[in-house]
C-alpha positions in Angstrom: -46.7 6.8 9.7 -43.8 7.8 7.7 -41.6 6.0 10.2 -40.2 9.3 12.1 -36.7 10.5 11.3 -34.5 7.4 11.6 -34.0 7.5 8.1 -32.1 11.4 8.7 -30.1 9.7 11.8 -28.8 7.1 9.6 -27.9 9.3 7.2 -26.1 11.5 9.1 -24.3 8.6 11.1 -23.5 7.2 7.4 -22.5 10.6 7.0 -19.9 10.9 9.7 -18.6 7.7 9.2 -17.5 8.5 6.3 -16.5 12.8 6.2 -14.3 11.9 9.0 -11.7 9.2 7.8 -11.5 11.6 4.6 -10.8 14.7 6.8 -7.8 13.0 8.8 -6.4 11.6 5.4 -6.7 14.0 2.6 -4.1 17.0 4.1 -1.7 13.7 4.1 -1.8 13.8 0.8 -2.0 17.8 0.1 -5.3 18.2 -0.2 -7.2 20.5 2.1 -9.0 18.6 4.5 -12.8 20.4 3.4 -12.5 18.3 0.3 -13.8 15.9 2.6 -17.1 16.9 2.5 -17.3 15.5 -1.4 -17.6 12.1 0.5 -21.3 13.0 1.5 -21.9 12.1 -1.8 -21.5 8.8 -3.1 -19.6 9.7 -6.5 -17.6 12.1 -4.3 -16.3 9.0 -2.0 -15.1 7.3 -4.8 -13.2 10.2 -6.5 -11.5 11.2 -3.8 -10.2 7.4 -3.3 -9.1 7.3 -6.8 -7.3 10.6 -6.1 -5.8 9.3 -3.0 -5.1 5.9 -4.3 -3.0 7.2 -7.4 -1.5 10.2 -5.5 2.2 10.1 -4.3 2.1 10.3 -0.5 5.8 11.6 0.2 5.8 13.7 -2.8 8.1 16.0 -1.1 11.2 13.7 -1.5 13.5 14.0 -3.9 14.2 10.4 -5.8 12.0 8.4 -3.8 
C-alpha cells in the first residue's frame, strides 16, 4: 500500500496554513491579495517575505 492520500491532506493543510496569512497581509502592503497563492510554492514563500520584509508599509505618508 501506497499509504492512501495523507500525504495530499497534509499538503493541502500545509497549503492553507500558509496561502492564508499571505492573503490577509499582502493588500497591507499593496499588493493584490492572489499573489498569495506564489506561497504554495516554496521559493514563492520566501519571495514574497523578502518583498514584504523590505517594503514600506505606510508608503502613503508623506515624510514618514
Amino acid at each position: 500500500m501506497m499509504g492512501g492520500g495523507n500525504g495530499v491532506l497534509w499538503y493541502l493543510v500545509l497549503t492553507a496554513l500558509l496561502v492564508i496569512p499571505f492573503w490577509k497581509i499582502l493588500p497591507r502592503y499593496g499588493i493584490a491579495a492572489p499573489f498569495a497563492l506564489f506561497a504554495v510554492l516554496p521559493v514563492g514563500a520566501i519571495i514574497l517575505l523578502w518583498i514584504i520584509a523590505f517594503r514600506d508599509k505606510f508608503s502613503d505618508r508623506a515624510g514618514v
